[in-house]
C-alpha positions as a Markdown table, in Angstrom:
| # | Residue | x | y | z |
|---|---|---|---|---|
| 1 | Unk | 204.3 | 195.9 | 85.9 |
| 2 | Unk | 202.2 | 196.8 | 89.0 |
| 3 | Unk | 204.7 | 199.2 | 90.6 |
| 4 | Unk | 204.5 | 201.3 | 87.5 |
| 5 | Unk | 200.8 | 200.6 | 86.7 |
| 6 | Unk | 200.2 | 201.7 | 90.8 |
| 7 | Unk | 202.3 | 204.8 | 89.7 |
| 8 | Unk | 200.9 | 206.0 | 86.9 |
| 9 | Unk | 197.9 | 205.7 | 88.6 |
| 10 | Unk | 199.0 | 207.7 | 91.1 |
| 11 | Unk | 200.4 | 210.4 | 89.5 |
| 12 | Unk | 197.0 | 210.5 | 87.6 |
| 13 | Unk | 195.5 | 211.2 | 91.0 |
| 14 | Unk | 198.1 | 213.6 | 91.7 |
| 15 | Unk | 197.3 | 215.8 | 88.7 |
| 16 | Unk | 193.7 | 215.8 | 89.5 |
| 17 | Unk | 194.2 | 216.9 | 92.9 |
| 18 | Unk | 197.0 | 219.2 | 92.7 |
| 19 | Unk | 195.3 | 222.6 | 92.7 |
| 20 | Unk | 195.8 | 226.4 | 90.9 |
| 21 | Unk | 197.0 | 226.5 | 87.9 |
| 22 | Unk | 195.5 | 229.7 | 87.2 |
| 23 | Unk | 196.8 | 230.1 | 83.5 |
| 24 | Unk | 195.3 | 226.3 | 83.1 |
| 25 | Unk | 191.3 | 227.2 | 84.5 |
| 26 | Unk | 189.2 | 228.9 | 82.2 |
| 27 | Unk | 187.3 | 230.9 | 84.7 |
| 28 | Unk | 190.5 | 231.8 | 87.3 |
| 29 | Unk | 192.9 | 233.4 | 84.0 |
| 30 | Unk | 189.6 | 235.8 | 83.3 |
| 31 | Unk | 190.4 | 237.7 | 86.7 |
| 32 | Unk | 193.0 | 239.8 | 87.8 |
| 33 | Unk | 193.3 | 237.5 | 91.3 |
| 34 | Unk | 197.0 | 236.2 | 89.9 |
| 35 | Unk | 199.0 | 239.7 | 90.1 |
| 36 | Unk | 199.1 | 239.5 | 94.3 |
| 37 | Unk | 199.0 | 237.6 | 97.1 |
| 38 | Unk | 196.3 | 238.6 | 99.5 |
| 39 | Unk | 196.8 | 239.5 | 103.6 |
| 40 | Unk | 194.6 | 240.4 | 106.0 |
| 41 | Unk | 194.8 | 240.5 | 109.6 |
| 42 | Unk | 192.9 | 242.0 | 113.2 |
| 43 | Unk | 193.4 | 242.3 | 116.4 |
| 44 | Unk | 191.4 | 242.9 | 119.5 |
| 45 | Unk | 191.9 | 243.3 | 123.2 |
| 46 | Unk | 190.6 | 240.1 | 125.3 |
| 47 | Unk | 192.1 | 241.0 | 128.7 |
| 48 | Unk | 194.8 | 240.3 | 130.2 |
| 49 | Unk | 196.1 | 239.4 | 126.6 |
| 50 | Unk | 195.9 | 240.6 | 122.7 |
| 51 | Unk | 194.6 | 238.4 | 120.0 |
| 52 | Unk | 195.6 | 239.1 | 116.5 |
| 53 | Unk | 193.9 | 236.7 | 113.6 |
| 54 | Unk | 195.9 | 236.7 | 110.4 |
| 55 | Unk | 195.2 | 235.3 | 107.1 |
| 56 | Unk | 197.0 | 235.2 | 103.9 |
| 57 | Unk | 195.8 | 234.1 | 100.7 |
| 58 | Unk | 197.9 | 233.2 | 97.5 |
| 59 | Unk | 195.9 | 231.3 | 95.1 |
| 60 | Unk | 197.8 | 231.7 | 91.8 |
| 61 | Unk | 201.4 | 231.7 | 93.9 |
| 62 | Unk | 202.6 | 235.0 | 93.2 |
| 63 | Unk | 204.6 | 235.5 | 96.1 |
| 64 | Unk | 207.4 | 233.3 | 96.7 |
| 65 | Unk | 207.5 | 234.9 | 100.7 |
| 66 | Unk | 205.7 | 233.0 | 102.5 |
| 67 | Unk | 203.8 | 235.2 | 105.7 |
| 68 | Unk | 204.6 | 233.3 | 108.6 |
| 69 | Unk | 207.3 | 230.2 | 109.6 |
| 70 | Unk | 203.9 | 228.7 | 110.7 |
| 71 | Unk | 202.7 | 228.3 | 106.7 |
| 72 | Unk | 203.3 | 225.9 | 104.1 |
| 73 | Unk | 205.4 | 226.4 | 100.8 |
| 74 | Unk | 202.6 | 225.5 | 98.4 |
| 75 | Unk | 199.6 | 226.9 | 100.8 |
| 76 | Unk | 197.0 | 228.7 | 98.9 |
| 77 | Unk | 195.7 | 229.9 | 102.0 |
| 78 | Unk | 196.7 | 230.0 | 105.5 |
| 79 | Unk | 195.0 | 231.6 | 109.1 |
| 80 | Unk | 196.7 | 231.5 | 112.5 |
| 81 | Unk | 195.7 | 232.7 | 115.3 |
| 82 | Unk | 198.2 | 234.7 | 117.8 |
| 83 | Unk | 197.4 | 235.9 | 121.1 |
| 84 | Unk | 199.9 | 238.2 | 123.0 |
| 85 | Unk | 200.7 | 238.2 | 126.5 |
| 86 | Unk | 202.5 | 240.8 | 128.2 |
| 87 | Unk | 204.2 | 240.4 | 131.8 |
| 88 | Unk | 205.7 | 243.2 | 133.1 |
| 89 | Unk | 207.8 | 244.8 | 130.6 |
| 90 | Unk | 208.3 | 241.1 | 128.8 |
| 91 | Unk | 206.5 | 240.2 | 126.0 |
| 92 | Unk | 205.3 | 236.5 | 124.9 |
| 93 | Unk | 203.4 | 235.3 | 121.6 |
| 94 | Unk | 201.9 | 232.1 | 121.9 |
| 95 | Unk | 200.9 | 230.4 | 118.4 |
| 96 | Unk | 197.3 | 229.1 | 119.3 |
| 97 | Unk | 195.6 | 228.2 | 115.9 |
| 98 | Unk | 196.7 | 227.6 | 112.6 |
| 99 | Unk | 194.7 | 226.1 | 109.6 |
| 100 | Unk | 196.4 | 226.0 | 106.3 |
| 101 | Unk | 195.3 | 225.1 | 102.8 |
| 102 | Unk | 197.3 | 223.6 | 100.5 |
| 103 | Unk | 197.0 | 223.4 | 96.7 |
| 104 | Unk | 196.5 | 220.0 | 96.7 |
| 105 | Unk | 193.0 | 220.1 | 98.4 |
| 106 | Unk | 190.2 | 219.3 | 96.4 |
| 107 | Unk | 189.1 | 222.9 | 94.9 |
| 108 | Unk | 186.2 | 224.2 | 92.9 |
| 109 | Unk | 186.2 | 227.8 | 91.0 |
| 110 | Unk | 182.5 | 229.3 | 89.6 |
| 111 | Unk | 181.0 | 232.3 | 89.4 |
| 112 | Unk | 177.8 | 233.3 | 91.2 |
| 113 | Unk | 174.8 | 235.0 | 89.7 |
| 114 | Unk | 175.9 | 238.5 | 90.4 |
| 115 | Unk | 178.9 | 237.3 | 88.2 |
| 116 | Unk | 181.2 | 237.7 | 90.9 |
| 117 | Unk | 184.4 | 234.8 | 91.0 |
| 118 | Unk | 184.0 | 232.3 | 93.8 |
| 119 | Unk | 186.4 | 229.8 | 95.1 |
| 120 | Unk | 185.8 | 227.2 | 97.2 |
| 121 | Unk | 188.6 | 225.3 | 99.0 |
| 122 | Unk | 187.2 | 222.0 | 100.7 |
| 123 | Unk | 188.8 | 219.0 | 103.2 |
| 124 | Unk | 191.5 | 220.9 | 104.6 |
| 125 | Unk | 193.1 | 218.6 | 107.3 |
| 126 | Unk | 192.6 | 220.6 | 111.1 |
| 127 | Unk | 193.8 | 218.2 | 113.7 |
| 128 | Unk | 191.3 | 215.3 | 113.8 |
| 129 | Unk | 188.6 | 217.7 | 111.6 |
| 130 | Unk | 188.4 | 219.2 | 108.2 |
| 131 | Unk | 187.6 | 222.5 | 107.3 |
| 132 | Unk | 186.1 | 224.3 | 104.2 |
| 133 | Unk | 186.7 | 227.9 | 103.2 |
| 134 | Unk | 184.5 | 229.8 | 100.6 |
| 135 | Unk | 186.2 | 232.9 | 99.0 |
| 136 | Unk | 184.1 | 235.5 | 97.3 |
| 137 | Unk | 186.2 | 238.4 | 95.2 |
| 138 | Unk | 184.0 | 241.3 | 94.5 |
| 139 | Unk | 185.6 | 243.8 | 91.6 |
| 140 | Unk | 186.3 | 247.2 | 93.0 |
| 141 | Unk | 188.3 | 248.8 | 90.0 |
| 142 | Unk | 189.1 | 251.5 | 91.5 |
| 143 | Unk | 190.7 | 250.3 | 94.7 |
| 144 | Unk | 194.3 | 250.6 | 95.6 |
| 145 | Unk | 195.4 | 247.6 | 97.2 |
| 146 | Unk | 192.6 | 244.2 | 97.8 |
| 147 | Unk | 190.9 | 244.2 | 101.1 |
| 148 | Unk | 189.5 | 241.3 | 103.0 |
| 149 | Unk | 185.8 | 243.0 | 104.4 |
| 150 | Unk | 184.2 | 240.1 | 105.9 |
| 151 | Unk | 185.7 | 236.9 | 107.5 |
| 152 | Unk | 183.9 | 234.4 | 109.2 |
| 153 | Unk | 184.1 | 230.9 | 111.1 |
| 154 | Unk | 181.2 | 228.7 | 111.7 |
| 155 | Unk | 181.9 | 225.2 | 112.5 |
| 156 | Unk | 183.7 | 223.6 | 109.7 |
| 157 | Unk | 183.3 | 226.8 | 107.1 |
| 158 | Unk | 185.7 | 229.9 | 106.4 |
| 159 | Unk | 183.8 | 232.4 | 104.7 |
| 160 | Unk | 185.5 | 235.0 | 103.5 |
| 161 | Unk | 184.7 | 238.4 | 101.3 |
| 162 | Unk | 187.7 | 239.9 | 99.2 |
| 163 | Unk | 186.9 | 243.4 | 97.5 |
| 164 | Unk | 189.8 | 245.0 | 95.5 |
| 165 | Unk | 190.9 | 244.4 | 91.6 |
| 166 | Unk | 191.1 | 240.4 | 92.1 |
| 167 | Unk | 187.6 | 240.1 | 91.6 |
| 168 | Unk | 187.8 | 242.3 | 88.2 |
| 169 | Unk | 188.3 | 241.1 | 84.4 |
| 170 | Unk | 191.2 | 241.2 | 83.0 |
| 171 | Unk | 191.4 | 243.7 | 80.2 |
| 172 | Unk | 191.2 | 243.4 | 76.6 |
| 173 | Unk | 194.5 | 244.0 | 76.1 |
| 174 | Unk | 195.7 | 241.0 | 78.3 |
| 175 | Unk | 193.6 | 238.6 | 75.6 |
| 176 | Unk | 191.1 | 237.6 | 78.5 |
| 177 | Unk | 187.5 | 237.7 | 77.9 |
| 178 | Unk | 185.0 | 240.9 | 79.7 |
| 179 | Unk | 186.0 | 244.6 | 79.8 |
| 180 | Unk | 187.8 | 246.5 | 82.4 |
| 181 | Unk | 186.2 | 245.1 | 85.6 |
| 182 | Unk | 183.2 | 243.1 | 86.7 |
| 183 | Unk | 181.9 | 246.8 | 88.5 |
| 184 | Unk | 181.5 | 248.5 | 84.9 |
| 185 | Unk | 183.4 | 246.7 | 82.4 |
| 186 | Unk | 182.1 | 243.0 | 82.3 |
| 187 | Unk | 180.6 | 243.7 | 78.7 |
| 188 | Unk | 183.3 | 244.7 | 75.9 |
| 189 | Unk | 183.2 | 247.6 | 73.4 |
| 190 | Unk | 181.5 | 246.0 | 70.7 |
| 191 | Unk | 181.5 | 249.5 | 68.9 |
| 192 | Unk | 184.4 | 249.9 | 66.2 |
| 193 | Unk | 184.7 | 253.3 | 65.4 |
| 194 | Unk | 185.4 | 253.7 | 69.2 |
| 195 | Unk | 188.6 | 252.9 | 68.2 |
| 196 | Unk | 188.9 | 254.4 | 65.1 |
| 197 | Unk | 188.3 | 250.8 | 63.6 |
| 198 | Unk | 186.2 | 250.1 | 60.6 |
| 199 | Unk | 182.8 | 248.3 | 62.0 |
| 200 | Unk | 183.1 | 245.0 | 60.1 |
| 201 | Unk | 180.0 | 243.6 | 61.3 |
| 202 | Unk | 178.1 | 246.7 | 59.1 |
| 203 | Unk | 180.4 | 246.0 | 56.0 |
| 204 | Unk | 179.9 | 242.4 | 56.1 |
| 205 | Unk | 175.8 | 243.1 | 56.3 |
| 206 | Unk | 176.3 | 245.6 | 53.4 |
| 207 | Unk | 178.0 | 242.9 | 51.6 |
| 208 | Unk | 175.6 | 240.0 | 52.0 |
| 209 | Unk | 172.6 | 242.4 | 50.9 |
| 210 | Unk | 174.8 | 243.0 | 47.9 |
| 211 | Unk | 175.0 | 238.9 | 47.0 |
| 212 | Unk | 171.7 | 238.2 | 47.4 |
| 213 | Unk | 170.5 | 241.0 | 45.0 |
| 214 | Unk | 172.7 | 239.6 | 42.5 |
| 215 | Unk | 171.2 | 236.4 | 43.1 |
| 216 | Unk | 167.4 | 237.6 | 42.9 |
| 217 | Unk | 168.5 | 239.1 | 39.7 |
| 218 | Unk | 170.6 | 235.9 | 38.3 |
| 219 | Unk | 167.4 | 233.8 | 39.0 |
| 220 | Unk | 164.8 | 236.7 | 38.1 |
| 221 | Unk | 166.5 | 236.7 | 34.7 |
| 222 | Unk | 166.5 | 233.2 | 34.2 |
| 223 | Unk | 162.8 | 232.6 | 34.6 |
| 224 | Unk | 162.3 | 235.3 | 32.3 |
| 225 | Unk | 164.3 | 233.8 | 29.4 |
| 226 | Unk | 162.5 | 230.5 | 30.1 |
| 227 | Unk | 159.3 | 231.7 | 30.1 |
| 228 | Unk | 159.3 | 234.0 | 27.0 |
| 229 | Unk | 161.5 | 231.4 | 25.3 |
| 230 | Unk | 158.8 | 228.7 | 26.3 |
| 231 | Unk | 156.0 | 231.3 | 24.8 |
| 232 | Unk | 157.9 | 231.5 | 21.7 |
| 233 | Unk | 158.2 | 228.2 | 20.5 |
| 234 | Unk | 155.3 | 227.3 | 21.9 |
| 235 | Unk | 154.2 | 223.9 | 20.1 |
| 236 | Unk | 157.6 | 223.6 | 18.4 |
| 237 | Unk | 160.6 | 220.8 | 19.4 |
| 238 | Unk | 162.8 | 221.2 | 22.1 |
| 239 | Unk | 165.9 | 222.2 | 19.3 |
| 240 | Unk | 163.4 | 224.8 | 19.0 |
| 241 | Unk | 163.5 | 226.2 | 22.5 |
| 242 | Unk | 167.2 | 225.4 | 22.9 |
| 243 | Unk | 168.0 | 227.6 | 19.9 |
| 244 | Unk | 165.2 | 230.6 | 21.2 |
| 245 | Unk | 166.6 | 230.3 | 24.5 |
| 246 | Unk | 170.1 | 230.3 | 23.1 |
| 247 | Unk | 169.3 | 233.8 | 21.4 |
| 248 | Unk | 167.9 | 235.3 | 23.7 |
| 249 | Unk | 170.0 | 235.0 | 26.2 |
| 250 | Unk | 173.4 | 236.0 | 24.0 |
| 251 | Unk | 170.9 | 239.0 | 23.0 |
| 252 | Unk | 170.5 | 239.8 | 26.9 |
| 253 | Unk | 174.1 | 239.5 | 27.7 |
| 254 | Unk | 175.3 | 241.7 | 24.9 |
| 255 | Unk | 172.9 | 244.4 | 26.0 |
| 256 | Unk | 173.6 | 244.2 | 29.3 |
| 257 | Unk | 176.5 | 246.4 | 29.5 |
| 258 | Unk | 174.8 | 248.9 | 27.9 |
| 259 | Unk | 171.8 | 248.2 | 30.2 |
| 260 | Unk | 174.1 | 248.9 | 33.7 |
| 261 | Unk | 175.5 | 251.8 | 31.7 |
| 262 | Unk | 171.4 | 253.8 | 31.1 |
| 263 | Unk | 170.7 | 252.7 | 34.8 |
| 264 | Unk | 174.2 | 254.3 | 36.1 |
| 265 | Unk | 173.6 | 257.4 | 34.3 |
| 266 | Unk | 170.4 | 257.5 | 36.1 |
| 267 | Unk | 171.1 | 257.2 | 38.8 |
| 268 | Unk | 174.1 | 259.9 | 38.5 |
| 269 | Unk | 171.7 | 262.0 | 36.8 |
| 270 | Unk | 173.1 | 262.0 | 33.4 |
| 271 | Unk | 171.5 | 261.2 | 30.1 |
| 272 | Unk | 173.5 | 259.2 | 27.3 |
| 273 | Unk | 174.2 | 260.9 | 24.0 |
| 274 | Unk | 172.2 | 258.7 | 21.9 |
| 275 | Unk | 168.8 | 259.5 | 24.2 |
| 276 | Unk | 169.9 | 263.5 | 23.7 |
| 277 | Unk | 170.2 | 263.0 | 20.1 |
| 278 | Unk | 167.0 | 260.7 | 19.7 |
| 279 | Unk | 165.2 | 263.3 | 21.5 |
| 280 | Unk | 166.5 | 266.0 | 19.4 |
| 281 | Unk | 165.7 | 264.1 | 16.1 |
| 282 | Unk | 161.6 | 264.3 | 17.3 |
């Protein structure tokens, strides 16, 4: 009973820990960060050697290659540092850094107020240390490929800035909220007829003003038979009012056809052959 109680408790744990699911987080499956795996890498002179820093970034695991022997299957991000040293005509690389991430580490996904997508990566095990990384995705629709601009390492912090189509929405068509990107796109086409659709929001206003006219004029009518039936009868019984009110209002809805009839042909500008004929009589 404790092995398996110890075990679901761990897998619990497990679950909760065990990072990108992209589909699974509601801000993450907005952004177009899941259709490639990220590389960047640069390399400078520092005599009598080269150093080249390279960093590949795969949050949604898109790419089943993995960069380097050096990473791990499962890392959502990984850096190592190389530095090249060249004797004679021999050449030697020496591996003399490597930090990876892996998708268990304890993650958090938001958006900042320029509505940008951020992702923070935190407790990555380095040796004795830890190390946190910060990635910032800035939509840049029109980009061919994403591009890593700015990468930095202070103390226990990887900061790093990714511009490209990562940090845009996803489009309409894909069922993901925003428009095409966060750089122009981030509010929808609210319009209908942009599409050659029918704007339901104006039919469905058109259609409310329509009930509560009806209304007014249910209730308007109904005050009025109550009242002049009320005058009516005025000091008589209530059988009275009941049969005045009864009267009238059979009276009103056998007229009423009629009634709608006079006001249509006003409104269409024609006159009814009774009114020709009674003005034709005077």
């Amino acid at each position: 009973m404790k092995l398996s109680y110890h075990l679901s408790l761990g897998w619990i744990a497990a679950q909760v820990a065990y990072g990108f699911k992209c589909s699974d987080n509601e801000i993450l499956k907005k952004y177009r960060v899941d259709e490639s795996a990220i590389a960047y890498s640069s390399r400078r002179d520092t005599p009598p050697s080269t150093t080249v820093d390279s960093w590949w970034m795969d949050l949604c695991h898109v790419n089943a290659e993995l960069p380097s022997s050096a990473c791990q299957r499962g890392d959502v991000l990984c850096g190592e540092t190389k530095v090249i040293v060249k004797d004679n005509d021999d050449e030697k690389t020496i591996l003399t850094q490597l930090i990876d991430f892996p998708e268990s580490v304890s993650s958090a996904v938001s958006e900042n107020d320029k509505q940008e997508l951020v992702v923070e990566l935190k407790d990555a095990k380095w040796g004795s240390n830890s190390v946190d990384a910060a990635l910032t995705f800035i939509c840049v629709p029109e980009a061919d490929s994403n591009e890593v601009t700015s990468l930095t390492w202070e103390g226990r912090k990887v900061q790093m800035l990714v511009k490209g189509k990562a940090g845009c929405l996803k489009k309409r068509d894909d069922k993901e909220d925003g428009g095409d990107s966060n750089g122009g796109g981030n509010n929808g086409d609210n319009d209908g007829d942009k599409h050659g659709k029918p704007d339901k929001k104006r039919g469905s206003s058109i259609g409310s003003w329509f009930l509560w006219l009806v209304t007014y004029a249910l209730l308007f009518a109904l005050i009025y038979l109550l009242a002049t039936s009320y005058m009516s009868t005025r000091g008589g019984n209530f059988r009275e009012f009941r049969e005045e009110f009864v009267d009238r209002s059979t009276s009103l809805a056998s007229s009423l056809p009629q009634f709608t009839k006079e006001i249509f042909n006003k409104v269409v500008g024609r006159s009814s052959s009774s009114q020709r004929g009674g003005y034709s009589a005077v």
